[in-house]
DSSP file (Angstrom, degrees, kcal/mol; ACC not computed):
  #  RESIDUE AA STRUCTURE BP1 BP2  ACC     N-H-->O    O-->H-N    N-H-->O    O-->H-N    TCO  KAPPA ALPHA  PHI   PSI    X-CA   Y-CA   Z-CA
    1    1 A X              0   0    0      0, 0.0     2,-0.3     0, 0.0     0, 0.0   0.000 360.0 360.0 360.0 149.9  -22.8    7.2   -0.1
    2    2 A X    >>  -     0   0    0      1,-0.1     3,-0.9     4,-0.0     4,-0.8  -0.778 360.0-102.1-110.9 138.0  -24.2    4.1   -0.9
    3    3 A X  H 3> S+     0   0    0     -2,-0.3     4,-0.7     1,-0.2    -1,-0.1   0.611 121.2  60.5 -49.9 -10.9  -22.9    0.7    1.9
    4    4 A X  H 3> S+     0   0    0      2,-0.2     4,-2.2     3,-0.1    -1,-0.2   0.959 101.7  49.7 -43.6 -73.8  -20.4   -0.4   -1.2
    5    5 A X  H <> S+     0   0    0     -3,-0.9     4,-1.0     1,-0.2    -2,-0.2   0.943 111.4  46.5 -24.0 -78.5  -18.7    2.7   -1.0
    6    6 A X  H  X S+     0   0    0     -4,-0.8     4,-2.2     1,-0.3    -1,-0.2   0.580 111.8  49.6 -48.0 -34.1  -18.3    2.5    2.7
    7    7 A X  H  X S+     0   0    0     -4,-0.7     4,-2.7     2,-0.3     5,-0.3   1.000 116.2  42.2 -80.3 -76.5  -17.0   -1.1    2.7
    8    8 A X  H  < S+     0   0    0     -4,-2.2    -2,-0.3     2,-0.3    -1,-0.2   0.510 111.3  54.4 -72.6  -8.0  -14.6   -0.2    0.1
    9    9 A X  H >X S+     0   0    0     -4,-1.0     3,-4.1    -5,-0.1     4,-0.8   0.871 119.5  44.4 -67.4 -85.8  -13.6    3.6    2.2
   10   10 A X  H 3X S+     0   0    0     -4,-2.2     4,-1.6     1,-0.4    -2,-0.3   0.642 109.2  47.2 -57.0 -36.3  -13.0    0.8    5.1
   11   11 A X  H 3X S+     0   0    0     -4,-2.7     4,-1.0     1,-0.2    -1,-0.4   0.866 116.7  46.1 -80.4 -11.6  -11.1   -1.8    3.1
   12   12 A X  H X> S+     0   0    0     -3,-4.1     4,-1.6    -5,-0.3     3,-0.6   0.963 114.5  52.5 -81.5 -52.5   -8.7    1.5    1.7
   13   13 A X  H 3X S+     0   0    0     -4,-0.8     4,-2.0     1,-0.4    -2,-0.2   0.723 109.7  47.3 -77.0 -41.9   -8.6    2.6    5.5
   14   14 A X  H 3X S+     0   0    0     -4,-1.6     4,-1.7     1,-0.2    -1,-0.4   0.743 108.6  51.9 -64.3 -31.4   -7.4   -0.9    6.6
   15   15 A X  H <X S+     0   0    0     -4,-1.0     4,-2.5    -3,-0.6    -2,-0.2   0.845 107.8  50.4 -86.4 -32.2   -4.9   -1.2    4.2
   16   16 A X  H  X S+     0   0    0     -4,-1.6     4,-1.3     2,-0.2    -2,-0.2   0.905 112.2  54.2 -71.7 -37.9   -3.3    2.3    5.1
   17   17 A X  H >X S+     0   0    0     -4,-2.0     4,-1.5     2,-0.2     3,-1.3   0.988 104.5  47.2 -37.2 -67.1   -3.4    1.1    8.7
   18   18 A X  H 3X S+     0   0    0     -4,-1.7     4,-1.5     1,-0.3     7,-0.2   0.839 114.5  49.6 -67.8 -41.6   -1.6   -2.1    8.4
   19   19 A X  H 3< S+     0   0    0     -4,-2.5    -1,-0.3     2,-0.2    -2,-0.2   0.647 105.3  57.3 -81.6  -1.2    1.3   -0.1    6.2
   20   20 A X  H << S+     0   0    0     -3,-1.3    -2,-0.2    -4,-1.3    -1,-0.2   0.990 129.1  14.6 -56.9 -52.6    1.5    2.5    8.8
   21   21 A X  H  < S+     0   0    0     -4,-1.5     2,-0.5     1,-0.1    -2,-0.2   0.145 109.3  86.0-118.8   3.3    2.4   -0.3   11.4
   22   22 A X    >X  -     0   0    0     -4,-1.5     4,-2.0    -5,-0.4     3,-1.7  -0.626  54.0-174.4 -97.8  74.9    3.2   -3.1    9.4
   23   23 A X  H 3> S+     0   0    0     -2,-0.5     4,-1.3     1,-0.3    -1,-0.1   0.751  80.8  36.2 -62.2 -13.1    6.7   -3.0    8.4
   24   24 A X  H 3> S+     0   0    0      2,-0.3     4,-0.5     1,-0.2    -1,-0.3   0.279 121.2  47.4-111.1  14.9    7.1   -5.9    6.0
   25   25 A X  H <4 S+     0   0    0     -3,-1.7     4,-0.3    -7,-0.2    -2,-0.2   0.152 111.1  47.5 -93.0  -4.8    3.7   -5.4    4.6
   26   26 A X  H  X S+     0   0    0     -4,-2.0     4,-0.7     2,-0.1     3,-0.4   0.748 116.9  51.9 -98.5 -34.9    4.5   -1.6    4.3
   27   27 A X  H >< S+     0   0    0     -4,-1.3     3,-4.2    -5,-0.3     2,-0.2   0.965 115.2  43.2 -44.9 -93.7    8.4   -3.3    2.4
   28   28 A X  T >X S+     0   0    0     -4,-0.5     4,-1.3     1,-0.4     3,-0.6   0.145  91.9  74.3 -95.8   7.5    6.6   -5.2    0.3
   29   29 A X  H 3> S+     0   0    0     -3,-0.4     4,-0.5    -4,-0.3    -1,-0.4   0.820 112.5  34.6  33.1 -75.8    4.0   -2.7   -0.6
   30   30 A X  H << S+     0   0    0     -3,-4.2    -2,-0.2    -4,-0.7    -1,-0.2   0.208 120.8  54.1-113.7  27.6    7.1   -1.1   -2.9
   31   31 A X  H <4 S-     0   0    0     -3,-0.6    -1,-0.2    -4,-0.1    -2,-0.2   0.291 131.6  -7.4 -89.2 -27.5    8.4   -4.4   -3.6
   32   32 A X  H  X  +     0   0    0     -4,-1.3     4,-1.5    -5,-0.2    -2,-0.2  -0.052  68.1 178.0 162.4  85.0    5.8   -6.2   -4.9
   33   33 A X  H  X S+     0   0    0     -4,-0.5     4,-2.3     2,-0.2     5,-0.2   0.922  82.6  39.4 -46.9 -75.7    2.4   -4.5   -4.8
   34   34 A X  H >> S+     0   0    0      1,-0.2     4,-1.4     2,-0.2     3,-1.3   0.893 116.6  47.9 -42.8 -78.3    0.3   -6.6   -6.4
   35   35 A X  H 3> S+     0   0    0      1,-0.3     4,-3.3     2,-0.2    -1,-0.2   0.670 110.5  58.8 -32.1 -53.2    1.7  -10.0   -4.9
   36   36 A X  H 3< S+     0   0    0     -4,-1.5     4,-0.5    -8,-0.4    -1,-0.3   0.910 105.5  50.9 -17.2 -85.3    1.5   -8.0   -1.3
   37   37 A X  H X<>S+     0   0    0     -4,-2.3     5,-2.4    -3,-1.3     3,-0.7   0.787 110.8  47.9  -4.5 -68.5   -2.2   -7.5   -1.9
   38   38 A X  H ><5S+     0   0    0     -4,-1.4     3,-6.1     1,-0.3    -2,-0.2   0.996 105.5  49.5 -52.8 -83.1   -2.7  -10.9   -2.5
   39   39 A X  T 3<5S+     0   0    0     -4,-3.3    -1,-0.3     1,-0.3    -2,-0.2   0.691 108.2  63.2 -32.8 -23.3   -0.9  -12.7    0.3
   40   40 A X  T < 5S-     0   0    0     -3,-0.7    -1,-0.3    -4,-0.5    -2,-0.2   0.538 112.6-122.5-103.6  -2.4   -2.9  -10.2    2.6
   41   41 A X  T < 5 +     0   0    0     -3,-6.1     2,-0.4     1,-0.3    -3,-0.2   0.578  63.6 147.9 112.5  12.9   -5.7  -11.7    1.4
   42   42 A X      < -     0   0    0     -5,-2.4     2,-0.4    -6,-0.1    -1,-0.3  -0.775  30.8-158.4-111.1 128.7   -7.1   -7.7   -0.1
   43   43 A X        -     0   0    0     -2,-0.4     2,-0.4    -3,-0.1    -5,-0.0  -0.960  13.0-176.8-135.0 121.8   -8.9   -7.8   -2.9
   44   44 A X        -     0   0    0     -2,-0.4     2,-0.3     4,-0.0     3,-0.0  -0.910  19.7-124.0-112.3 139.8   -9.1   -4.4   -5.0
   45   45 A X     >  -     0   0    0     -2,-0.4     4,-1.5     1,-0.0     5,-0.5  -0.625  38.5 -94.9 -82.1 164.6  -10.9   -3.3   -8.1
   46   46 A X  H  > S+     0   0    0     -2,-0.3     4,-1.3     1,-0.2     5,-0.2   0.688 128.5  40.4  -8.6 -81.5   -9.5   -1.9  -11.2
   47   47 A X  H  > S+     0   0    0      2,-0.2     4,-2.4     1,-0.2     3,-0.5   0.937 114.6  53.2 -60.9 -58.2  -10.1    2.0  -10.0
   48   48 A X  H >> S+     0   0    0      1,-0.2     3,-3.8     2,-0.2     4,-1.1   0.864 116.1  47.4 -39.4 -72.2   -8.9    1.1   -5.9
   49   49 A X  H 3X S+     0   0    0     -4,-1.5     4,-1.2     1,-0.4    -1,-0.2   0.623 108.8  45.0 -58.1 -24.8   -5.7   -0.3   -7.6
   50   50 A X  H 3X S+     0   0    0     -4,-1.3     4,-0.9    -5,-0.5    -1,-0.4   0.805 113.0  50.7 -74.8 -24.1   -4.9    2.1   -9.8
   51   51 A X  H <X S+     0   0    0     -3,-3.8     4,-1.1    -4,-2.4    -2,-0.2   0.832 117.9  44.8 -85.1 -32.6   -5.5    4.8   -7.0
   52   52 A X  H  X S+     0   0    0     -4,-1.1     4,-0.7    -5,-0.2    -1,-0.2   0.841 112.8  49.5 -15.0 -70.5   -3.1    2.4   -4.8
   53   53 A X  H  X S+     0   0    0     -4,-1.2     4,-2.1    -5,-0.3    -2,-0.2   0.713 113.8  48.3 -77.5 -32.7   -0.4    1.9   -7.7
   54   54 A X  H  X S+     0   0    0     -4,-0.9     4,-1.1     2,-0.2    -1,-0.3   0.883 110.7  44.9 -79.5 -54.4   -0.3    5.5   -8.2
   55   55 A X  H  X S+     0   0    0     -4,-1.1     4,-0.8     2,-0.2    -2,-0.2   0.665 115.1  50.2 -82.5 -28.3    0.1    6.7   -4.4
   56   56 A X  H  X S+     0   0    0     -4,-0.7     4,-1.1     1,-0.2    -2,-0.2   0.986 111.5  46.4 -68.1 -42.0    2.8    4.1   -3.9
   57   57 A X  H  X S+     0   0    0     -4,-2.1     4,-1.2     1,-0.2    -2,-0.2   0.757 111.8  55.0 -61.3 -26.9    4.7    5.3   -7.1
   58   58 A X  H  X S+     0   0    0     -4,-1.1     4,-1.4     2,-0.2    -1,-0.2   0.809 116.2  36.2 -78.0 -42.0    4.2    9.1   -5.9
   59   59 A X  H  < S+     0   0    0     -4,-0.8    -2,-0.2    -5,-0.2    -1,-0.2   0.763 117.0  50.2 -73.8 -24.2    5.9    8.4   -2.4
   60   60 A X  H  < S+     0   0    0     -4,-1.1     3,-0.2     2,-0.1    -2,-0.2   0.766 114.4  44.0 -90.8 -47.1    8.2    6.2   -3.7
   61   61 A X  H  < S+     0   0    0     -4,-1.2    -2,-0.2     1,-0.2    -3,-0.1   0.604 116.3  52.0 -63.8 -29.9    9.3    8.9   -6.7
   62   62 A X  S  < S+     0   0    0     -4,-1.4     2,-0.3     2,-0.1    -1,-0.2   0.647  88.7  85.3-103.3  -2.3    9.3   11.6   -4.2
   63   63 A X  S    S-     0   0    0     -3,-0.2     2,-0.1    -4,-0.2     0, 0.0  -0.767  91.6 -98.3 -85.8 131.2   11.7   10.2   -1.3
   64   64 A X     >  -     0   0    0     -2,-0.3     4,-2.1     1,-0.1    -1,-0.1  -0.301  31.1-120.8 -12.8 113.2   15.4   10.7   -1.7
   65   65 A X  H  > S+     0   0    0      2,-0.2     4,-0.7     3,-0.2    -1,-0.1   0.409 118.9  48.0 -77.5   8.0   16.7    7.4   -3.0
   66   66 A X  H  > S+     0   0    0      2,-0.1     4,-1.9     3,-0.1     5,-0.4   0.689 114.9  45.6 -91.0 -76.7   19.1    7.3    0.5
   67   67 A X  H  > S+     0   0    0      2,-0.2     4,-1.5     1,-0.2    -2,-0.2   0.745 111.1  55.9 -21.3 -72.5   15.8    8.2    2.6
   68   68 A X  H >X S+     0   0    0     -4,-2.1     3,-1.7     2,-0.3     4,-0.9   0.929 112.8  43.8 -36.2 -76.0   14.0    5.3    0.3
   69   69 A X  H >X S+     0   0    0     -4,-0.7     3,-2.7     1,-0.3     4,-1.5   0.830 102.7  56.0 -29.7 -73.2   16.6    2.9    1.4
   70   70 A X  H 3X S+     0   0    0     -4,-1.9     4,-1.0     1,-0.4    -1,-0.3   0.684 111.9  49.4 -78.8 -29.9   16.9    3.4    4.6
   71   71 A X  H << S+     0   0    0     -3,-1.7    -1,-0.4    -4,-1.5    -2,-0.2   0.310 113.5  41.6 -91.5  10.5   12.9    2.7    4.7
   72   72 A X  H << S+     0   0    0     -3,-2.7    -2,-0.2    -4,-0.9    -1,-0.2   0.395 123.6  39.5 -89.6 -17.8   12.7   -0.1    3.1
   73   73 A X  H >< S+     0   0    0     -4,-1.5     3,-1.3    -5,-0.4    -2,-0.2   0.484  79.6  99.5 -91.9  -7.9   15.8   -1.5    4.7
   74   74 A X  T 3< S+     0   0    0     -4,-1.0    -1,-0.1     1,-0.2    -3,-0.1   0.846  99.0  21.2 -59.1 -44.8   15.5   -0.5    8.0
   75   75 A X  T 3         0   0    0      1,-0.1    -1,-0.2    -3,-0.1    -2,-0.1  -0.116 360.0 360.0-118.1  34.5   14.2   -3.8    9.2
   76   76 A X    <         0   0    0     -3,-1.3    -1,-0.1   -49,-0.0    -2,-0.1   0.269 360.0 360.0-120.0 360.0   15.0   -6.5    6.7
């Protein structure tokens, strides 16, 4: 794997951090992805952001819309 990859494995790695233990960057995550991104200053290409857009929409589609509440609201 070539140091591009790596950087961009590390920036993926950070970003899954910060929504483990970030709750109102992990809220706004499935509030307003992009915008989220931005403000955090995390800069994705095309393919990261579709692989992103995709895993949020799969977690988000597969939680029990009471469960879903209750995690995005938990702390608001």
């Amino acid at each position: 794997m070539d140091g591009m990859e790596e950087i961009r494995l590390e920036a993926l790695r950070a970003l899954t951090i910060l929504a483990i233990h970030d709750d109102q960057f992990r809220r706004g995550l499935w509030d307003d992805l992009e915008g989220t991104l931005e403000r955090h200053g995390i800069t994705l290409n095309d393919r990261e952001m579709a692989q992103v857009r995709d895993f949020v929409y799969a977690v988000r589609n597969s939680l029990d819309e009471d469960l879903f509440s209750g995690l995005t609201d938990a702390h608001r």
